[in-house]
N, C-alpha and C positions, 0 to 999 in steps of 0.2 A: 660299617666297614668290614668289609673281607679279609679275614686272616690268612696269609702266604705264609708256609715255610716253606723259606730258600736256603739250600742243602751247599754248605762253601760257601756263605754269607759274606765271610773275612777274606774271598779270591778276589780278583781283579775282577770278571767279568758279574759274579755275582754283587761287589759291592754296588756296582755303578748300577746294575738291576735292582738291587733294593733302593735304592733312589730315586731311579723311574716309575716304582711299582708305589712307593710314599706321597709322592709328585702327584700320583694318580689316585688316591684315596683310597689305598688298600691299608690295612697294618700288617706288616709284616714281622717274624721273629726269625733267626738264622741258626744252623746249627752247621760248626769248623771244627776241627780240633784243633786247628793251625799247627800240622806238622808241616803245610806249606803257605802258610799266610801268618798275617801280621793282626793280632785282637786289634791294636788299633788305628786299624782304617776306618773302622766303624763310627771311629770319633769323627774322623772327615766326613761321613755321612750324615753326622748329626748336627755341623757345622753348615750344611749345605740346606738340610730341611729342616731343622729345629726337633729332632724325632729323635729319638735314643732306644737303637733296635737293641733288643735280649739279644745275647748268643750262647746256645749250650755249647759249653767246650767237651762235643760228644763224638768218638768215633763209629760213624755208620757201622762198620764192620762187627759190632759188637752189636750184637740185634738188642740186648735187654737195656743197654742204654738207649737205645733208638725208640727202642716199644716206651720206655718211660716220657720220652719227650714228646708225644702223643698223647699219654695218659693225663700229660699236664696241660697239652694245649686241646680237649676232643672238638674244640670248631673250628679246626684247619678246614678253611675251603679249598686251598688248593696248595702244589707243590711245585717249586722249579727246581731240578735236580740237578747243579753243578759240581757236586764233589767227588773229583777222581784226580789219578796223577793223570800229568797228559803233556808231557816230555817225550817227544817222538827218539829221540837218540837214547836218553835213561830206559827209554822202554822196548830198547833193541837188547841194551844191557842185561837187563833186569825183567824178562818177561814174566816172570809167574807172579813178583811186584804185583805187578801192574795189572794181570788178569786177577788175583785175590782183593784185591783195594776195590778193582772201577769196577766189579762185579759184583761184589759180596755186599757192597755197601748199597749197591741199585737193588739188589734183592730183599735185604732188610727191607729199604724205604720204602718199596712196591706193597712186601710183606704186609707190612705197616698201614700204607692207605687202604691196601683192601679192608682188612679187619676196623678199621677206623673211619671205613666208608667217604673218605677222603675222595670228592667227586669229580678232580681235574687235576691231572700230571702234566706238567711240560718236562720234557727229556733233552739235556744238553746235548748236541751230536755233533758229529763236523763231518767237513768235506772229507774228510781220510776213508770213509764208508764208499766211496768211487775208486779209491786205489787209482791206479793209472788207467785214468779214461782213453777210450778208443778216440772221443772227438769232444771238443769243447767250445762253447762254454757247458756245464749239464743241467739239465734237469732233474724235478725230482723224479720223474722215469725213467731218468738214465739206468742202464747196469750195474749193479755194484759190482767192481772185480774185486781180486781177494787185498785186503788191504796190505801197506806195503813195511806196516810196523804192529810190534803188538798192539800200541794204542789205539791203532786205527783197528784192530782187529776187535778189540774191547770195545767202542764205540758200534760196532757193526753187530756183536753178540747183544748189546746193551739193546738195541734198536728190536733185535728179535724179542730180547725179554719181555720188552713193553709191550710190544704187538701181540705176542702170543697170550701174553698176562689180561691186558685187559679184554683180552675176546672172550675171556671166564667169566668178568664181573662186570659191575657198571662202571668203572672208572673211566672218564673220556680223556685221551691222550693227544701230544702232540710233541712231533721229534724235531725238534731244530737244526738245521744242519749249519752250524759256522763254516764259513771262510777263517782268514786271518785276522780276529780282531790285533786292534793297536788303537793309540793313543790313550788320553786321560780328560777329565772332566774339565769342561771350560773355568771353572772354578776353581781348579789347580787345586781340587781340598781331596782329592782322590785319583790315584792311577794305578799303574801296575808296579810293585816291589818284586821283582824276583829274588828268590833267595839263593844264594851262590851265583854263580856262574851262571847267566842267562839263556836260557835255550830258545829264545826267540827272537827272531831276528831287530827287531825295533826297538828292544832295548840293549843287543849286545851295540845297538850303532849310537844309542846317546851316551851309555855308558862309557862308551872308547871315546868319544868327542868329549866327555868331560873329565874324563884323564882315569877313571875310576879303571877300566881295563888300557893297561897298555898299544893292543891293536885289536881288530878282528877281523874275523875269519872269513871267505865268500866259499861255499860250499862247492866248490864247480864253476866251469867256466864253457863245457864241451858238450852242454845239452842243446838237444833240438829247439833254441829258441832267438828270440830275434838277438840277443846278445849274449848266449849260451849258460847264462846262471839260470836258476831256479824260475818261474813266473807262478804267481799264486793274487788271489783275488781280496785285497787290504781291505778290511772294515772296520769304521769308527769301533768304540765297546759304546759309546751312548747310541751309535745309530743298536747295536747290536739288543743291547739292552732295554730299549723300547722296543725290541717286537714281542719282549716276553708278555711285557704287558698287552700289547695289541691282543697276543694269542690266548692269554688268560681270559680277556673280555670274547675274544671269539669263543671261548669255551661253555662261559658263564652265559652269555646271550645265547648258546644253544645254536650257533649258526653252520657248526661243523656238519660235515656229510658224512663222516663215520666215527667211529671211536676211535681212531686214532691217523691223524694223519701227518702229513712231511711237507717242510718245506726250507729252503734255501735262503739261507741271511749271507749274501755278498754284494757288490755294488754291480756285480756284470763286468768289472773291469777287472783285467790281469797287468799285474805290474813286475818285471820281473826283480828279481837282487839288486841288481846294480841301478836299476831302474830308481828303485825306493833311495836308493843310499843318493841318487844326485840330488832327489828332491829335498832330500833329509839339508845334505850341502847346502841349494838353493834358498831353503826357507832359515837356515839357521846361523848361515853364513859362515860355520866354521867347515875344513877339511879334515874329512874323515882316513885316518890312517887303517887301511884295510890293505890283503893279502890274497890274492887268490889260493887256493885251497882245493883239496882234491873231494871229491863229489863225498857226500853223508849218505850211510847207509840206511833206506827207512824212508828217505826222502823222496815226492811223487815230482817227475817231472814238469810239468803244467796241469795249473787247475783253474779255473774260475766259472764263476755260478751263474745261470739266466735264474731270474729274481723274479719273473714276472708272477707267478704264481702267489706268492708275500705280495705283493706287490696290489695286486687286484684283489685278494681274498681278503686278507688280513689288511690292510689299506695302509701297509707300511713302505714309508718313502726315506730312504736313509740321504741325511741331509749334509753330511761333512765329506769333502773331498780328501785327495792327496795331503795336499799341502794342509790342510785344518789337521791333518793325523799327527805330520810328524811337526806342526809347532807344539799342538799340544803335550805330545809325550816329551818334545825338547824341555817345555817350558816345567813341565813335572818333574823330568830328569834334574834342573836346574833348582827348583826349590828342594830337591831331597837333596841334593849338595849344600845348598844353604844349611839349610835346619844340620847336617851332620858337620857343619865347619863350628856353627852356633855351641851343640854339643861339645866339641873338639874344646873348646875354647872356655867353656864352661865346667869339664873337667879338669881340666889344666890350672884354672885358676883355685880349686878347690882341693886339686892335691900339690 
């Protein structure tokens, strides 16, 4: 078995990827510091495969703890690199945040594999690296314009680093470009926890539906689109999360054309704001109390991804619709309500 470290192990998107990548007979060990995640999701991971992953509580940005978790593990064959903030509004607020964390900690870990000979990088990236496209759906040959938030801007420098890093050594690379993931594992033993106030749209709507926020917000209402809110391209995190693995094995099997290449994790469909919140209505049968709102600043008009390239390269077929999204994040929203009334009620009784 192939040793993975996956960088954000305790995130959303990386736990459901260590799952996929277990599932698939890798071993994997995970390195969070959880200043934005939760240690124990990992228990839901090990609920789900019977696997109980390591996690160093190490911050990347700190190279000499980074170089130690290396010196512990020297048969990492390979890396998935998720950990950065990636809050497009905090990171309108707060840009040099944002440029020192999702930068400094991709340098370390690059650092790292090269001296460590570490022979295949996967790089988290997202659609934010298109900024506001001329025409859509894109491609991975589309133009990148200039991104429209620091975040996106950090993901776009991230993208240079790998490219220009591994054309020094041997490391074979491979940049992912997200869409929007959403929902949770059909298992309901893992999903997304945001901490505070949610900056993404699919959990500010089950959070408001289950009373946890009072109302929420619709960014806009006056953009160029079929019903004037936002449009952007929803992806399962399990469809998302098995292409890591897909891409891993592309890497390992030696199938890639160059050392480093790109490709697009969306379903090809664009759904707008208001679009998601009826389905959300539809499948969960409650009514969502929302407000319309004056447009976010950072926020890209319309985006969504032609896929075809994942799609025949990598032979990944993302298999959950709309509606599989938003039962599933409902139905996760709905046991983290349980489990914290349980709590509620368990402390109560004991003071």
């Amino acid at each position: 078995m192939k040793k993975i470290l996956v960088t954000g192990g305790c995130g959303y998107i990386g736990a459901h990827t260590i799952v996929d990548l277990l599932e698939n007979g890798f071993q994997v060990i995970s390195v969070d510091n959880n200043s934005r995640s939760k240690p124990n999701i990992l228990d839901g991971v090990e609920k789900i495969t019977g696997i109980k992953v390591k996690n160093y509580t190490v911050d990347l940005c700190v190279f000499d703890d980074t170089h130690a978790v290396f010196q512990e593990n020297p048969d990492i064959a390979g890396i998935i690199h998720f950990a950065a903030y990636k809050a497009v509004g905090e990171s309108v607020e707060k840009p040099l945040m944002y440029f020192e964390n999702n930068l400094l900690s991709l340098i370390n870990i690059m650092r790292c594999a090269e001296t460590f000979q570490v022979p295949h990088f996967v790089f988290s990236s997202s659609c934010t690296v298109y900024g506001n496209p001329d025409s859509i759906p894109v491609t991975e040959e589309t133009i990148t314009k200039e991104a429209e938030s620091p975040y996106g801007s950090t993901k776009q420098m991230g993208e240079h680093i790998v490219r220009q890093t591994v054309s020094s050594n041997k490391v074979q690379s491979i940049l992912l470009r997200y869409f929007n993931p959403v929902g949770a594992h059909p298992s309901n033993m893992i999903g997304e926890i945001p901490l505070g106030r949610p900056a993404n749209l699919v959990p500010a709507i089950t959070q408001t539906a289950i009373g946890k926020l009072p109302q929420m917000q619709v960014f806009g209402n006056d953009y160029p689109t079929r019903d004037g809110s936002c449009l952007r391209d929803f992806i399962h995190v399990c469809d998302i999360a098995h292409a890591h693995t897909l891409a891993l094995n592309y890497l390992i099997e030696k199938r890639n054309a160059s050392n480093c290449e790109v490709f697009n994790l969306g379903t090809g469909n664009g759904y707008t704001v208001l679009e998601v919140i009826d389905a959300f209505e539809k499948v969960s049968g409650e009514k969502l109390n929302y407000q319309i709102g004056g447009r976010r600043t950072g926020d890209v008009i319309a985006i969504y991804a032609n896929n075809e390239k994942a799609r025949q390269v990598l032979g990944w077929n993302p298999k959950y619709d709309l509606q599989d999204m938003m039962r599933t994040a409902w139905n996760w929203e709905k046991k983290l309500k349980q489990e914290e009334d349980i709590f509620k009620r368990t402390d109560a009784r004991l003071n």
